[in-house]
C-alpha positions in Angstrom: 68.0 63.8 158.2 70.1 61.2 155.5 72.2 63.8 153.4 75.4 64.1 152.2 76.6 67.2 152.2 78.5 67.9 149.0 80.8 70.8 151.0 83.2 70.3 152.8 87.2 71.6 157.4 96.5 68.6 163.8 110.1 66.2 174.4 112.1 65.5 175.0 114.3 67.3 177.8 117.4 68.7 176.3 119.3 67.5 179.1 118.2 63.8 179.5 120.2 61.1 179.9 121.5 59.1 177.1 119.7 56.0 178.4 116.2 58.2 178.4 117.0 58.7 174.6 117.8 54.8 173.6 114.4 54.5 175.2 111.9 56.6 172.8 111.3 55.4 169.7 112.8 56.4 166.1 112.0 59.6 164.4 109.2 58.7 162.5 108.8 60.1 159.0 106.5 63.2 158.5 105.7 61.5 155.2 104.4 58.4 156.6 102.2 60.6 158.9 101.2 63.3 156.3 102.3 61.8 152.6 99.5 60.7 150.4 97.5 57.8 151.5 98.5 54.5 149.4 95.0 53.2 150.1 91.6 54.5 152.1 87.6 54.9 151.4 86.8 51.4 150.3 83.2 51.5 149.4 81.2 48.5 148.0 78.5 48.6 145.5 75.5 48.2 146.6 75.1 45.0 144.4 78.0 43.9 146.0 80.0 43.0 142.6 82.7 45.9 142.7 84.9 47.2 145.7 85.7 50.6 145.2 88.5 52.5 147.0 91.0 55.7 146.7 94.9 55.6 146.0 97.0 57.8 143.8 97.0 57.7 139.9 99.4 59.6 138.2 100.2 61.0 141.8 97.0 62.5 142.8 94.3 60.3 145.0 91.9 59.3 142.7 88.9 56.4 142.6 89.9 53.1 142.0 87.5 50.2 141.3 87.9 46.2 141.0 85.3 42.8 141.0 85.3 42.0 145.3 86.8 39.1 144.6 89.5 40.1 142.6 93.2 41.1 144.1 94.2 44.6 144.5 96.3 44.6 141.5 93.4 43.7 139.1 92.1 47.4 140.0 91.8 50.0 137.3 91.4 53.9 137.7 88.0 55.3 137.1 89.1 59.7 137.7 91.7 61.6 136.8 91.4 64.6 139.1 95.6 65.9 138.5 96.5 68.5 141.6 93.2 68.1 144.4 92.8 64.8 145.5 89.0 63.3 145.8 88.0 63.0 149.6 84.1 62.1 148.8 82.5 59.5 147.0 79.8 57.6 146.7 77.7 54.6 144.2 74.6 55.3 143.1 71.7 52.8 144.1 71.9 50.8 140.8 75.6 50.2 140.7 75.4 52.0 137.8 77.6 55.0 138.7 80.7 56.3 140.7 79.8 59.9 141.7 82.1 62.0 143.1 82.2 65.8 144.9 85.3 68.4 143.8 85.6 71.9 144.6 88.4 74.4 143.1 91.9 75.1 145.1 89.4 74.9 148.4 86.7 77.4 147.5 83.9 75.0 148.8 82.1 75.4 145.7 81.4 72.2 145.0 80.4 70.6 141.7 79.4 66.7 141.2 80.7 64.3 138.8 79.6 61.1 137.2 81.5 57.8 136.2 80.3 54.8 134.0 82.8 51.9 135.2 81.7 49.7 133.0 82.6 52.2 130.1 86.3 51.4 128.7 89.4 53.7 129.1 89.9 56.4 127.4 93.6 55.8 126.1 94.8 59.4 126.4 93.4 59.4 130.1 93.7 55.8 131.2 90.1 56.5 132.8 86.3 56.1 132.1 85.2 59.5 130.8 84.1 62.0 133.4 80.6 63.6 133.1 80.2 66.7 135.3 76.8 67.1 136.4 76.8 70.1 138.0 79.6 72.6 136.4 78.9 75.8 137.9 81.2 78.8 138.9 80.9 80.5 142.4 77.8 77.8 143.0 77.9 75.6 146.0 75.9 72.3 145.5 74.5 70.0 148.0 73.3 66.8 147.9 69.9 66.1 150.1 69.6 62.2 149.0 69.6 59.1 146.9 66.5 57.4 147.0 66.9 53.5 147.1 63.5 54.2 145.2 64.8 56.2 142.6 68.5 54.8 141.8 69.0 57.3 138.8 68.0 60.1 141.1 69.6 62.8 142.9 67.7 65.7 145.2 69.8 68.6 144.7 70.2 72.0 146.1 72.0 74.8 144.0 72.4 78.5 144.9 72.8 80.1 141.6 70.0 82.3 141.8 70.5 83.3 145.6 74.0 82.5 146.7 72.1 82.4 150.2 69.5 79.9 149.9 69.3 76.4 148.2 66.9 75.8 145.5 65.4 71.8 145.3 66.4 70.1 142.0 65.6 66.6 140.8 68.8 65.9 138.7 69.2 62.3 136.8 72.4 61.2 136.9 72.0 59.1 133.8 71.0 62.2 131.1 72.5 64.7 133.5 69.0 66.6 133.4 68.3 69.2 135.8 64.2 70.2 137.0 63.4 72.4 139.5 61.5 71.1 142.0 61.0 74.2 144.9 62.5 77.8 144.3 63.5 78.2 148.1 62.0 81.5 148.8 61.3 80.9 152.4 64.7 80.3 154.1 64.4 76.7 153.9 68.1 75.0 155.3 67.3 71.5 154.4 64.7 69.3 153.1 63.7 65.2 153.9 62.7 62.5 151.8 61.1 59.2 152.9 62.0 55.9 151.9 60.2 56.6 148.6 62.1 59.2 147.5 58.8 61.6 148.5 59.4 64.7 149.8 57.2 65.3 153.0 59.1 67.2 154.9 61.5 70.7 155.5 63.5 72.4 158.1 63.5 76.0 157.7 65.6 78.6 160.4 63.5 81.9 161.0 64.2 85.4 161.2 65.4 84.9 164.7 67.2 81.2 164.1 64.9 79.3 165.7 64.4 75.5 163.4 60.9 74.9 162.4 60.2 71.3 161.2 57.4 72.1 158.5 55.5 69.4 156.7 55.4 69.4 153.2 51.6 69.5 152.2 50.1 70.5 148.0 49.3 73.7 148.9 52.5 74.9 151.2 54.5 74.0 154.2 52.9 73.5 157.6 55.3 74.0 160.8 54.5 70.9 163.2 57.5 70.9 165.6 60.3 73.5 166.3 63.2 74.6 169.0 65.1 77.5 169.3 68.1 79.3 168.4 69.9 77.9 171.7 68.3 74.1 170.9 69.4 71.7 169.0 66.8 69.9 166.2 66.5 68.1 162.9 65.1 65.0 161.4 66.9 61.9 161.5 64.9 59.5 159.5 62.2 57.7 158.1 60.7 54.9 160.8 60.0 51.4 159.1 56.3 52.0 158.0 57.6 55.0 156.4 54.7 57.2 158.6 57.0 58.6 161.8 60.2 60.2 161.3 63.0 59.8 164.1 63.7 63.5 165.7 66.7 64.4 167.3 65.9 67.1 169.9 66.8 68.6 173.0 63.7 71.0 173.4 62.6 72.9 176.3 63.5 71.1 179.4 65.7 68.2 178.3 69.5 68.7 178.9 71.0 65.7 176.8 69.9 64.9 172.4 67.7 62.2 172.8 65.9 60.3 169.8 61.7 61.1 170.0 59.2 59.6 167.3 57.2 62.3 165.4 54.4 62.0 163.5 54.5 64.4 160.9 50.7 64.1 160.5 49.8 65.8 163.9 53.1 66.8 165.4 52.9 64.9 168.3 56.1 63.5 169.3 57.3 60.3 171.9 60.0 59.6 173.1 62.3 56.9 171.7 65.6 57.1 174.0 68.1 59.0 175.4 71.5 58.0 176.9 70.9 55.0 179.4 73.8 56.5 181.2 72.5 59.7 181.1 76.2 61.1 180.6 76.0 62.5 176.5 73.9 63.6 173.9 72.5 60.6 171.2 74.3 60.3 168.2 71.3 59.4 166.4 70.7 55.6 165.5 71.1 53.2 162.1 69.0 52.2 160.2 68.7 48.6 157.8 68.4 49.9 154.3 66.4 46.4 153.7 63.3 47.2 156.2 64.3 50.0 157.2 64.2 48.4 161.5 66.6 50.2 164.0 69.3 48.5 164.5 71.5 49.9 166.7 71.7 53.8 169.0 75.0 55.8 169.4 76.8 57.7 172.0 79.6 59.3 171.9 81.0 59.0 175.1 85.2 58.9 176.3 84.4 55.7 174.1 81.8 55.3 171.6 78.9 53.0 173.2 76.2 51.4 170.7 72.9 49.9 172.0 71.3 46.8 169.6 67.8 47.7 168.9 68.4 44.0 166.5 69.4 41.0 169.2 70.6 39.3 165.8 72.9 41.9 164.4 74.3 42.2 168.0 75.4 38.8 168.2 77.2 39.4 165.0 78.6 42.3 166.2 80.1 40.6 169.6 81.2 37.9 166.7 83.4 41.0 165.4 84.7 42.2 167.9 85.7 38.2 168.8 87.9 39.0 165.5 89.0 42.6 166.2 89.7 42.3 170.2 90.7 45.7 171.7 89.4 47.6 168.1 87.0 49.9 167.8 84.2 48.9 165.2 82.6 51.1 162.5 80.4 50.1 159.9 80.8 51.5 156.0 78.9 50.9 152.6 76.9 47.9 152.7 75.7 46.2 149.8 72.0 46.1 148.9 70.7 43.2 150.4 73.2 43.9 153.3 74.7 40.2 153.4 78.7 42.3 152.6 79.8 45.3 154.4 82.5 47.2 154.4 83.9 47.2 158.7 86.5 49.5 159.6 88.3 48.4 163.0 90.9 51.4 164.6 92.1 52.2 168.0 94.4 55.1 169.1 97.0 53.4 167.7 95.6 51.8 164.9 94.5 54.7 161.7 92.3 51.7 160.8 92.2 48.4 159.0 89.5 47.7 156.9 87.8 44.1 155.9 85.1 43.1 154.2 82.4 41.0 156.0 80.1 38.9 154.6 77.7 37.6 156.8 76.0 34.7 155.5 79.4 33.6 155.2 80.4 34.4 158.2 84.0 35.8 156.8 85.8 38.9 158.0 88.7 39.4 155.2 91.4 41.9 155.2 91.7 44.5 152.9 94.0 47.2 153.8 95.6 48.9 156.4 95.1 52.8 156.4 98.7 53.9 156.2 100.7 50.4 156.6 103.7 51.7 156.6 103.4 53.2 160.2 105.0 51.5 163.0 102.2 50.4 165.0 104.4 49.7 168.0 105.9 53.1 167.7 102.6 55.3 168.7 101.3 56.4 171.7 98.4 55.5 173.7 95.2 58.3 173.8 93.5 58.5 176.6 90.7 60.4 178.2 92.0 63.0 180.9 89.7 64.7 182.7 90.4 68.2 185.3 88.4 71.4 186.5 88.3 74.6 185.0 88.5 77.7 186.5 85.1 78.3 187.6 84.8 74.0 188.7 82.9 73.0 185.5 84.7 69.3 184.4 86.3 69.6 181.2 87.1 66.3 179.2 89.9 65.9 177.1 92.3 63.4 175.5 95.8 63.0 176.8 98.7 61.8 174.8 101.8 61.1 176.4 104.7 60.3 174.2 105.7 56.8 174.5 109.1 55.8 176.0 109.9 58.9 177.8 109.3 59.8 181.6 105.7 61.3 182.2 107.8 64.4 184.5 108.7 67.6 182.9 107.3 67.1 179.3 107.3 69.8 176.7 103.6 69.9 175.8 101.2 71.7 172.8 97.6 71.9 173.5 95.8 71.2 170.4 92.3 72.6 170.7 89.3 71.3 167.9 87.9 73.1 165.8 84.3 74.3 165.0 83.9 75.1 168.0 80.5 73.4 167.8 82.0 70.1 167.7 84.5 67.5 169.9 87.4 65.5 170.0 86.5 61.5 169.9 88.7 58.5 170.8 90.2 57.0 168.0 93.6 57.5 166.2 94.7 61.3 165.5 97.3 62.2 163.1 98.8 65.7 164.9 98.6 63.6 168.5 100.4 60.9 167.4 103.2 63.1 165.2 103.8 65.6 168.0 103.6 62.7 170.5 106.4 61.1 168.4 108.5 64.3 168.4 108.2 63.8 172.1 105.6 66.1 173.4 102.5 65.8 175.1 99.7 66.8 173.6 96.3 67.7 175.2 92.7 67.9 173.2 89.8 69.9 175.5 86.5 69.5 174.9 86.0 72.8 176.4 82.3 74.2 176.8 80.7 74.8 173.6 81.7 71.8 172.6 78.9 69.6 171.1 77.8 66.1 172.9 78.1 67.0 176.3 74.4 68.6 176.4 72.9 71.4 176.1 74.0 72.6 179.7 77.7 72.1 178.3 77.0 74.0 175.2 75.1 76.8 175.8 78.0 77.8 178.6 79.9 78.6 176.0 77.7 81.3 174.6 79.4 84.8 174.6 82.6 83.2 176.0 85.0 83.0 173.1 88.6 83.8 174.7 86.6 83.9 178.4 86.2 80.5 179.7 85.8 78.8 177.2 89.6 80.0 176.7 90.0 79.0 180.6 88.9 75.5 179.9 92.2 75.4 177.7 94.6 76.9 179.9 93.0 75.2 182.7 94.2 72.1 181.5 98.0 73.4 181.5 97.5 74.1 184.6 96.4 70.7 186.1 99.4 69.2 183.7 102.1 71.6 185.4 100.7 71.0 188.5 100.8 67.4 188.5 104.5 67.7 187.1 103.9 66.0 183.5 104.2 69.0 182.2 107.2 71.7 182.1 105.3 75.4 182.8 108.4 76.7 180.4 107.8 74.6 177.5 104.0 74.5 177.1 103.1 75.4 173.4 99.3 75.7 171.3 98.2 75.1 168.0 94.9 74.2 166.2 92.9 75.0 163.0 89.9 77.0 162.1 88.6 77.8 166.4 91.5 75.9 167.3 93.4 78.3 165.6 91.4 81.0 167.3 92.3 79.6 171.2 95.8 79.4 170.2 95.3 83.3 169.4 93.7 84.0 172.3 96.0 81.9 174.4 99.1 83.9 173.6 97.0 87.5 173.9 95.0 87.2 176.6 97.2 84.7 178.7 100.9 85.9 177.2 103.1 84.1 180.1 101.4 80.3 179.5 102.7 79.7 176.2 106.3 79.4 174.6 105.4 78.8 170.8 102.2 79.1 169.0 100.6 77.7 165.5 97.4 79.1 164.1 96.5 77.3 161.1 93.3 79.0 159.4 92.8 81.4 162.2 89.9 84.2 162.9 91.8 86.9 165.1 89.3 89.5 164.3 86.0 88.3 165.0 84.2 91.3 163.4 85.6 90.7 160.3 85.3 87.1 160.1 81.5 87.4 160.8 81.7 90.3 158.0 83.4 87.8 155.6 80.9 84.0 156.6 79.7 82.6 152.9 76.3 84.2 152.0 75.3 80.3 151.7 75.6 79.9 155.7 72.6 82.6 156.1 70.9 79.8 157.9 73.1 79.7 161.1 73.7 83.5 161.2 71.6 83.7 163.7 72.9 81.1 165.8 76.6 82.2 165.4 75.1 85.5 166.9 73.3 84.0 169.4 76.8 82.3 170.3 79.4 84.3 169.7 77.6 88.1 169.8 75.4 89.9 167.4 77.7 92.3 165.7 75.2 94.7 164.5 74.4 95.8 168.4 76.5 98.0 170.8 76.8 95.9 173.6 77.7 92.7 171.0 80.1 94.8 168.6 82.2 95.4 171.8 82.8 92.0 173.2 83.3 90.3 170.0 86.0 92.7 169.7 87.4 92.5 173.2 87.1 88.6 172.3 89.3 89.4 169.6 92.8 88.7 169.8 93.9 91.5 167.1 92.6 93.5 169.9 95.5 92.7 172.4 98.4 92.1 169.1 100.4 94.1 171.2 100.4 91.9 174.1 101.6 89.0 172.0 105.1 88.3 172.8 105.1 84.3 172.5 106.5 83.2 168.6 103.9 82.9 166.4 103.5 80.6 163.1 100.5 81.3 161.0 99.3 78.8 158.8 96.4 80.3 155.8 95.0 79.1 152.7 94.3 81.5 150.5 91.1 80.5 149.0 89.1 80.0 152.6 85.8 80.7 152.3 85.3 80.7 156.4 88.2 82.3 157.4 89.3 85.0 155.4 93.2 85.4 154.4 92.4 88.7 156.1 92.2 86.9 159.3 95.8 85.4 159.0 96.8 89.0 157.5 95.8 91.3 160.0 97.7 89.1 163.5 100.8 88.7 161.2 101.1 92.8 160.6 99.8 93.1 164.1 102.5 90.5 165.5 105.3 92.0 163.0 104.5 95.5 163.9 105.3 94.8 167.5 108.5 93.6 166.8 107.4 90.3 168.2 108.8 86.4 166.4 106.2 85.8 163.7 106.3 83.3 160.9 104.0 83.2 157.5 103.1 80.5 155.4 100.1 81.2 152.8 98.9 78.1 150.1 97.6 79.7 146.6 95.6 76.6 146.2 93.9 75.7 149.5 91.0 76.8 151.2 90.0 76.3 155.2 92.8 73.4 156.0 95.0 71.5 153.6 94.1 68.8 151.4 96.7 68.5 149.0 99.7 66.2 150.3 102.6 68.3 149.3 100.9 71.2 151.1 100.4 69.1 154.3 104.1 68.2 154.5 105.1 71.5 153.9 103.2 73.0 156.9 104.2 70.0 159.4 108.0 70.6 158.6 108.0 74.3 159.2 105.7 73.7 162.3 108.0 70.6 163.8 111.3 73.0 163.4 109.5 75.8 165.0 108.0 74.0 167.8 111.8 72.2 168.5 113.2 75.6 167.5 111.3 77.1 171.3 109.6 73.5 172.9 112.7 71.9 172.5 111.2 68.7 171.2 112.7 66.7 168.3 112.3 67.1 164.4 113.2 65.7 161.4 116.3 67.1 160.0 116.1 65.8 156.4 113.6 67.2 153.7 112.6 66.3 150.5 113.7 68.3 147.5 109.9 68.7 146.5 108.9 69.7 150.1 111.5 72.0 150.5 110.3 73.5 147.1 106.8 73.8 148.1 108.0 75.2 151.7 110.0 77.8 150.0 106.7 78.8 147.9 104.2 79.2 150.7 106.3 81.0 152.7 105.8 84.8 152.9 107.4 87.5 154.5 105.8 89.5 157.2 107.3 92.5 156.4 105.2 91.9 153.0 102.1 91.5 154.5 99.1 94.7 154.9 96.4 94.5 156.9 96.9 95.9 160.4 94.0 97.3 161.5 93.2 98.4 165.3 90.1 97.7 167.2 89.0 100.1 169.2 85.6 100.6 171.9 86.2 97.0 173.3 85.7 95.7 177.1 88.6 93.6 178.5 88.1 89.8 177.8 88.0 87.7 180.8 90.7 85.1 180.4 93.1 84.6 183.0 
């Protein structure tokens, strides 16, 4: 299903020779990593008059707009938004409006806001006024769609009468009117729209978690497909006669996601493809907004692979990549007759540079380069790496190596994803290419229960938190310190949200693998941290129990807690820098709280550093920069790597701020009753 979800969650040898050193290149400058963006999220409207994009106003990254064929510096600010920069935007169908998503110091409440660019400055702002649509306390909204069909339209779900489920509101964005359209009494998680801006159809999760597909009839819902809590499926979209929907599903016996036709009408369903190379799990297809045809499928592979559905639009695509060799190509916001889009090229080396294509034309112009000011030539190459696990499964990573050094005896951190329901893709990556430039190597698993791999893949990570799926990480320092990349003494982990949970785990349940540790946003007691999930994620409770273990039973209270690195504090003895903001709705401050006393109490290394005004990872700049300069002088402190001696007087402020004392900190608490976790 369309939506946009208004929510939302990275050596050198101490003894090398001097002509090893003239070798690597320069220190790069955290800033230029981790600063503010200059320029990103171009976007053009959909009558293809205005390019919209976001850089800083008055310090903060705000919305920008200008005529396409006008320079950059004929731009004017449209928000104002002063401390938490905008991240999400969109137009609405008629051009009409610039709408926007914020939230409050990272609570994930999210309201929506409204601009007018055609409306003149206001001169104490220097921007269009701001209408807020939504303006709602403690109320997380979420945004179903925009029908093409109904440009002054927004399907909305609030959860201001249930904090747990979503009712459906038609909201103009013009008057700013609200109407209720379905009080969602039966557990409904999301809701589709044709390309008439008609609900037909709903997805609702059960009392056990299993998805039902229900259609949307005048007298109630009728279920006509569903999979269970351990399967994986959802509506994709509307098919060109507007009759079928494309379902994304790995029911029953099928292994990989592949794309099946349903007809909402009987429920019978075909199927419409699955990976050619039978390797990865679709993901999904896109559609022309003209006709609504297929154009193209995805996969996610060790590279992404696409698969023309439209023999036209692929020749235009080989005529891109003519223009972009060795590039990566995404497509953006097109306009409404889809003759100019917005084409993002990027590489592992390239954050992305950004033209605007007109095809009719045939142009490609440049934009913008995300984050110029890099040194292209200076960052390392990504690639896929792939090695065993413990118990022979293939685990597939990325493997970056940092660029002019010798590939023998390499201080290294492991920087598992988050989610964990998710993966690592190609492309550039911020922390790999930092820490690469400090001079280690840095390794991204896609360990099991990571998503694309299949169901197979996934499911094997059921009940395994800080088991194998931990295995799968440590698995991989072992193939790297057995192939001699990697120095056994200087290995190091760190990672946000799960990641922040395996680098935990690494350092309690496998104490002698790792010499320095950052946990950014980190559960370390999974009993609390299912205690403390937002009341609005009652949808996937189930599957989170079906995954991890169902709390509120014997046999699962005891191996979440054995999975539970507050369970084995005391066996901590690697240094330890915890990273928490204190507003996270997922991951409770408690979390960060309880390993720090834990740590502290054992008389064990542990460092603190708690932002007042973030939520589940940082989005302001300043907070960014602070973490990253703590975490590159702790890492050089016991990796030995490289860091940036100088620091900004505003960074060093900020650092100073956010860091806490762990002699300060409460919240100890000991787990008791729990089964010994199997991670070697």
């Amino acid at each position: 299903m369309k939506r946009i979800l208004v929510a939302l969650i990275a050596v050198l040898s101490l003894c090398a020779p001097s002509a090893i050193l003239a070798e690597q290149p320069p220190i790069i400058d955290r800033a230029l990593f981790f600063g503010e963006i200059q320029i990103a999220g171009a976007q053009i409207s959909p009558d293809g008059q205005y390019l919209s994009f976001l850089k800083p106003y008055k310090g903060t990254r705000n919305i920008w707009v200008k005529k396409a064929g006008e320079p950059f510096s004929a731009a004017r600010p449209m928000s104002k938004e002063a401390t938490r920069p905008i991240r999400q935007y969109f137009w609405s169908r008629d051009s009409k409006y610039i709408l926007y998503a914020q939230d409050a110091a990272g609570d994930e409440n999210f309201n929506v806001y409204a601009i007018d660019p055609s409306q003149p400055a206001d001169p104490a702002t220097g921007v269009p006024p701001t209408r807020a649509l939504t303006n709602f306390k403690g109320v997380r909204t979420m945004i179903y769609a925009a029908p093409k069909a109904k440009p002054d339209i927004l399907y909305i779900g609030l959860n201001d009468r249930d904090a747990q489920w979503h009712d459906l509101y038609q909201l103009s964005i013009s008057t700013g009117e609200k109407k209720l359209l379905r009080k969602n009494t039966e557990r409904i998680a999301g809701w589709d729209f044709d390309h008439d801006g008609n609900l037909r159809l709903a997805e609702r999760t059960n009392q056990v978690g299993d998805t039902e597909v229900l259609r949307v009839d005048a007298d109630g819902f009728k279920q006509i497909y569903s999979c269970s809590v351990l399967e994986n499926c959802g509506v994709e979209d509307f098919d060109a006669e507007n009759k079928q929907v494309y379902l994304v599903t790995n029911k029953g016996d099928l292994d990989l996601m592949e794309v099946e036709m349903l007809d909402p009408a009987t429920g019978k369903t075909t199927k419409y493809e699955s990976d050619p190379e039978k390797r990865v799990d679709t993901e999904g297809l896109q559609l022309s907004e003209v006709d609504y045809h297929v154009l193209f499928t995805r996969y996610q592979d060790d590279r992404q692979r696409l698969y023309f559905k439209d023999k036209d639009f692929e020749k235009e695509f080989h005529w891109l990549q003519s223009k972009l060799p060795g590039k990566e190509i995404a497509f953006g916001a097109r306009s409404k007759d889809e003759n100019i889009w917005i084409v993002s090229a990027y590489s592992d080396t390239e954050p992305g540079e950004t033209y605007l294509w007109n095809r009719k034309a045939k142009t490609l112009d440049l934009q913008y380069k995300i984050r110029e000011e890099l040194p292209r030539e200076s960052l390392s190459e990504r690639k896929p790496y792939h090695y065993k696990s413990s118990d022979g499964l293939e685990i597939t990573a990325y493997l970056t190596l940092p660029k002019g050094l010798p590939t023998k005896n390499l201080p290294l951190v492991v920087f598992p994803h988050g989610g964990p329901w998710a993966r690592d893709v190609y492309g550039y990556d911020t922390f790999a290419q930092f820490l690469s430039n400090r001079g280690y190597a840095v390794l991204q698993p896609n360990f099991r229960g990571s998503t694309g791999y299949g169901k197979k893949f996934l499911n094997a990570g059921n009940g395994e938190w800080g088991r194998k799926m931990q295995d799968d990480i440590t698995w991989g320092v072992k193939a790297l310190v057995a192939d001699g990349t990697v120095d056994p003494k200087r290995a190091g982990i760190a990672g946000g949200s799960y990641g922040g949970y395996a680098t935990l785990a690494g350092v309690a349940f496998t104490p002698n693998v790792y010499a320095a540790a950052v946990a950014i946003v980190a559960p370390s007691n999974l009993i609390t941290l299912l205690d403390a999930i937002p009341p609005y994620w009652e949808a996937g409770r189930k599957q989170m129990y079906a995954r991890m273990a169902d709390p509120t039973t014997p046999d699962g209270r005891a191996l979440l807690i054995a999975e539970s690195p507050l369970t084995k504090a005391k066996d901590i003895v690697t240094p330890l820098l915890v990273v928490q903001g204190k507003n996270d709705p997922r991951v409770n401050i408690r979390e960060s709280n309880q390993i720090v006393a834990a740590v502290r109490d054992n008389g064990k290394p542990v460092e603190y550093l708690v932002a007042p005004d973030e939520g589940h990872g940082f989005a302001r700049p300043i907070n960014n920069l602070a973490m990253v300069t703590a975490m590159e002088g702790f890492l050089q402190k016991y990796l030995g790597g490289r860091d940036q001696k100088d620091i900004p007087a505003d960074v060093e402020a900020k650092l100073k701020e956010i860091t806490v004392d762990p002699k300060t900190v409460s919240g100890a608490v000991e787990l008791k009753g729990a089964l010994a976790p199997a991670a070697k």
